[in-house]
Biotite code that builds the C-alpha atoms (Angstrom):
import biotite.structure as struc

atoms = struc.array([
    struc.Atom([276.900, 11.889, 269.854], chain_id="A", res_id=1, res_name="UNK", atom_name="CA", element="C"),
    struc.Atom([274.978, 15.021, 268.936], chain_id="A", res_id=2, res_name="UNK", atom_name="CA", element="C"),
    struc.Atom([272.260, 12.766, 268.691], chain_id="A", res_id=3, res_name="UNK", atom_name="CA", element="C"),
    struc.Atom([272.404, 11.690, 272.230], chain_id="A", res_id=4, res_name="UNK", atom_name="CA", element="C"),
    struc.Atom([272.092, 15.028, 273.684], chain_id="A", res_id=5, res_name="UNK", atom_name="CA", element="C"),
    struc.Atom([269.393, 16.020, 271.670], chain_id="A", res_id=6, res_name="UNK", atom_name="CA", element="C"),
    struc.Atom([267.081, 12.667, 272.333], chain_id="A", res_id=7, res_name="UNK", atom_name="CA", element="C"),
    struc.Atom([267.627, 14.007, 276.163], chain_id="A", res_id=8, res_name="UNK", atom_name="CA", element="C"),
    struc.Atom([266.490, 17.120, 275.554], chain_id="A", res_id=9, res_name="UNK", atom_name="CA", element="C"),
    struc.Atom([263.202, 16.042, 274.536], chain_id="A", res_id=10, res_name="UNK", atom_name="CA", element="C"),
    struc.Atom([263.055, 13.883, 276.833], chain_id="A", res_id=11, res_name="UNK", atom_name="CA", element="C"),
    struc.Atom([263.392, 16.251, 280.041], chain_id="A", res_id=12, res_name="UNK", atom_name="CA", element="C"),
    struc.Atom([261.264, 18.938, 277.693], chain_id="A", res_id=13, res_name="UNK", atom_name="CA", element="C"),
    struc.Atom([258.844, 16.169, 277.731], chain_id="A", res_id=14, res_name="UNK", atom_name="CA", element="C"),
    struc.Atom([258.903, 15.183, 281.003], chain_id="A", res_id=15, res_name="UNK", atom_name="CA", element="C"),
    struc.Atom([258.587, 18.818, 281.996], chain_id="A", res_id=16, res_name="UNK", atom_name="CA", element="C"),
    struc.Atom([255.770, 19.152, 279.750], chain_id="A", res_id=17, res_name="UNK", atom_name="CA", element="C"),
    struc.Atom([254.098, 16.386, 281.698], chain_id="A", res_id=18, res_name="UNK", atom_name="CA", element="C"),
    struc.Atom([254.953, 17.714, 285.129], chain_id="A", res_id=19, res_name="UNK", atom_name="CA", element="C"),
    struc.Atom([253.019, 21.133, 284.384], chain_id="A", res_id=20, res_name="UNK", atom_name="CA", element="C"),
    struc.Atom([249.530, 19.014, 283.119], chain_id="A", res_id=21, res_name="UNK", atom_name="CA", element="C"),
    struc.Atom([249.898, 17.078, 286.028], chain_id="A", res_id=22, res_name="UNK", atom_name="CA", element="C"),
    struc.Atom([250.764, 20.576, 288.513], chain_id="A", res_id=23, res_name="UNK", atom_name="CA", element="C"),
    struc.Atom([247.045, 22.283, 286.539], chain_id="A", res_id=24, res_name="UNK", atom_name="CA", element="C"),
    struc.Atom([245.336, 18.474, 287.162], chain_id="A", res_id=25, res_name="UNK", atom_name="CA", element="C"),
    struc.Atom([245.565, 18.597, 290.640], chain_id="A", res_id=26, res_name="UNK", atom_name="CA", element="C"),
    struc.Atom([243.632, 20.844, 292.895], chain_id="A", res_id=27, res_name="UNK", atom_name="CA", element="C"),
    struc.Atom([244.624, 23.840, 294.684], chain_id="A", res_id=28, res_name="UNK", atom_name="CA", element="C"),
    struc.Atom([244.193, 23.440, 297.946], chain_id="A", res_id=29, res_name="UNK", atom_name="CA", element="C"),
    struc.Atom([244.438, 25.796, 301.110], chain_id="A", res_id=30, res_name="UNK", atom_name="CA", element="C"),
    struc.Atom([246.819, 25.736, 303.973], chain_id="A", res_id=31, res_name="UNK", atom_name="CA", element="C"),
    struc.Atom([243.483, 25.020, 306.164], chain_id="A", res_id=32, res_name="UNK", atom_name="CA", element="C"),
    struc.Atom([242.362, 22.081, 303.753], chain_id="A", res_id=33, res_name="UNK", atom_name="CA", element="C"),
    struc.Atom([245.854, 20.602, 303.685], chain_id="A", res_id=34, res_name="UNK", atom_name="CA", element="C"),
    struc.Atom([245.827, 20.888, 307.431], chain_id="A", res_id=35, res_name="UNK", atom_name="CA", element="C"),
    struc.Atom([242.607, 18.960, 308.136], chain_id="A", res_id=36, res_name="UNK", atom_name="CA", element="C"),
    struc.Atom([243.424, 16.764, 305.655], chain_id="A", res_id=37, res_name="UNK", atom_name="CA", element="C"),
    struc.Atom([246.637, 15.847, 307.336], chain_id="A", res_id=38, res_name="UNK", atom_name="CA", element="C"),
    struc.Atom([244.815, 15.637, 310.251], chain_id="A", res_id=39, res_name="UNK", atom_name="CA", element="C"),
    struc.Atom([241.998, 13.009, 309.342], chain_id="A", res_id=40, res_name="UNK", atom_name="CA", element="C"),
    struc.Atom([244.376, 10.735, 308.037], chain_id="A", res_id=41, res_name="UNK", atom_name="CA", element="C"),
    struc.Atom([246.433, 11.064, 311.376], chain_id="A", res_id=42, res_name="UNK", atom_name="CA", element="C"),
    struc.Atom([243.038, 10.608, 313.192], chain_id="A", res_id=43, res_name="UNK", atom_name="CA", element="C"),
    struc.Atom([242.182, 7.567, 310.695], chain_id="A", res_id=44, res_name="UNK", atom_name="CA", element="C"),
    struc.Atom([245.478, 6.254, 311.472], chain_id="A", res_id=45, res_name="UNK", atom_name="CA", element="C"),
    struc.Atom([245.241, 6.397, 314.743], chain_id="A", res_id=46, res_name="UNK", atom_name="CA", element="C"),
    struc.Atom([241.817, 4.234, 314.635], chain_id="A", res_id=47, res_name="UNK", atom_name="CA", element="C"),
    struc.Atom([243.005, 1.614, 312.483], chain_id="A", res_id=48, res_name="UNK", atom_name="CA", element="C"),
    struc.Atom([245.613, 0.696, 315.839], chain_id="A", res_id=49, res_name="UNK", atom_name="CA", element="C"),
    struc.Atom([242.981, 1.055, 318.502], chain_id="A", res_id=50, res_name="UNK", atom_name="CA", element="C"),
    struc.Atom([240.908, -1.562, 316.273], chain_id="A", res_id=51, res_name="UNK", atom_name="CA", element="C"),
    struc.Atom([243.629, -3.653, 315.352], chain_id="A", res_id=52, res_name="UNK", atom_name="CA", element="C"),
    struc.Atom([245.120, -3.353, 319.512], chain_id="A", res_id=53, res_name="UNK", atom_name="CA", element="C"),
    struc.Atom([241.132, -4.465, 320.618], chain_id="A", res_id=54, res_name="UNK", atom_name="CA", element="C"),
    struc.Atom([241.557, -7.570, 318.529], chain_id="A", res_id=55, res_name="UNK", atom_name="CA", element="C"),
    struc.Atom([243.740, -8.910, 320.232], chain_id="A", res_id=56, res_name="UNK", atom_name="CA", element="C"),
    struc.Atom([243.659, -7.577, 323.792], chain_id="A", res_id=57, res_name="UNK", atom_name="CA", element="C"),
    struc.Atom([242.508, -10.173, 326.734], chain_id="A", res_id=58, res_name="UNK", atom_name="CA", element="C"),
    struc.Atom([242.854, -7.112, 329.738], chain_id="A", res_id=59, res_name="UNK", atom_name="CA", element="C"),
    struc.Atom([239.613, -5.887, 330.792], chain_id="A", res_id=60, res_name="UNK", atom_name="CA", element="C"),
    struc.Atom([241.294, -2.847, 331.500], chain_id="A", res_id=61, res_name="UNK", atom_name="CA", element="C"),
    struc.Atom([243.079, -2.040, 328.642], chain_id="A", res_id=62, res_name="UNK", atom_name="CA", element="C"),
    struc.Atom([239.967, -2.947, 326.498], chain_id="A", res_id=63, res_name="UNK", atom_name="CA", element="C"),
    struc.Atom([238.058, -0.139, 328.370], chain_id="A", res_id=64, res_name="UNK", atom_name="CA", element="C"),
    struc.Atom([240.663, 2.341, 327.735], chain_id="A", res_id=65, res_name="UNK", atom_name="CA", element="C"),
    struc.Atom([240.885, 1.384, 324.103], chain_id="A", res_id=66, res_name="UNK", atom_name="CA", element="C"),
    struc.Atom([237.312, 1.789, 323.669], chain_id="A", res_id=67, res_name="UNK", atom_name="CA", element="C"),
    struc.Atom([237.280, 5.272, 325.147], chain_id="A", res_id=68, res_name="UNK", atom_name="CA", element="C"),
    struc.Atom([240.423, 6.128, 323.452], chain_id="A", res_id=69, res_name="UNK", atom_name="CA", element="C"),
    struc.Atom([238.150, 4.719, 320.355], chain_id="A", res_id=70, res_name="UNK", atom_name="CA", element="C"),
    struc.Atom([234.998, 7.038, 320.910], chain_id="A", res_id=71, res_name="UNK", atom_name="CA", element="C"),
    struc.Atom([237.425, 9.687, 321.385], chain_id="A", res_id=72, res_name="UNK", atom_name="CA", element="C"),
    struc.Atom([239.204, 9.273, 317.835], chain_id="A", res_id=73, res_name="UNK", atom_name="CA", element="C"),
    struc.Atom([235.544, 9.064, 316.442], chain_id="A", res_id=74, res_name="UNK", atom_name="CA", element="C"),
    struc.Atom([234.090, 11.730, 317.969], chain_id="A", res_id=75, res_name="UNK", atom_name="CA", element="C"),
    struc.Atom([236.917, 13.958, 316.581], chain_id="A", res_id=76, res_name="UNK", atom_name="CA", element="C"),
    struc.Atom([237.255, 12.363, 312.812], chain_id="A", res_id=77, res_name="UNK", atom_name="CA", element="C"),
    struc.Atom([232.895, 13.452, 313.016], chain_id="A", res_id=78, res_name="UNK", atom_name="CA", element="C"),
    struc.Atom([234.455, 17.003, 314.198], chain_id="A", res_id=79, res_name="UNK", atom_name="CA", element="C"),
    struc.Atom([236.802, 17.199, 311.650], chain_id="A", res_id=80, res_name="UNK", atom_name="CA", element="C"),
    struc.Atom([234.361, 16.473, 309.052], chain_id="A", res_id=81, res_name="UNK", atom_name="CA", element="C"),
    struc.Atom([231.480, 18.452, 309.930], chain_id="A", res_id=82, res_name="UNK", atom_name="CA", element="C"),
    struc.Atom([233.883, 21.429, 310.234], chain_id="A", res_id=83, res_name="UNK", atom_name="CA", element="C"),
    struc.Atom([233.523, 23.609, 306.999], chain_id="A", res_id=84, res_name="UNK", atom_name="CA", element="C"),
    struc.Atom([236.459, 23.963, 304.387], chain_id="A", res_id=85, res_name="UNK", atom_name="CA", element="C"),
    struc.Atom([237.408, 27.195, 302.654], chain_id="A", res_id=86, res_name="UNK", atom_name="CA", element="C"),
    struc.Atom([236.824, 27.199, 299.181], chain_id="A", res_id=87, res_name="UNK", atom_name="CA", element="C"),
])
């Protein structure tokens, strides 16, 4: 039995072991990198539905406003990247 509680020991010393490589692996980011990388995925998000709605949208209309809502998204994903990051 002792046996048993001392194999899980090493294993959650281990497994804490590997948690701490994997904390120093990854990089340190800012609050303001975190943020505008939050928001570029939102913004790539939110292109990937306007393309996948103007697939498959027959109203003139709607197409219009999709493709403005489109140049809109694009024009701020080109914002958000030419916007310098603290280092």
């Amino acid at each position: 039995m002792a046996r048993g509680w001392e194999s899980k020991s090493v294993e959650d010393q281990m497994g804490a072991a590997q948690a701490e490589r994997d904390a120093r692996a990854k990089p340190h980011l800012s609050p303001q990198q975190i943020e505008q990388n939050e928001q570029r995925h939102s913004l790539l998000l939110s292109r990937s539905q306007i393309l996948s709605r103007l697939k498959v949208t027959r109203n003139a209309r709607y197409r219009a406003q999709l493709n403005s809502a489109l140049k809109h998204v694009d024009a701020q994903l080109r914002e958000c990247e030419s916007s310098p990051t603290e280092k």
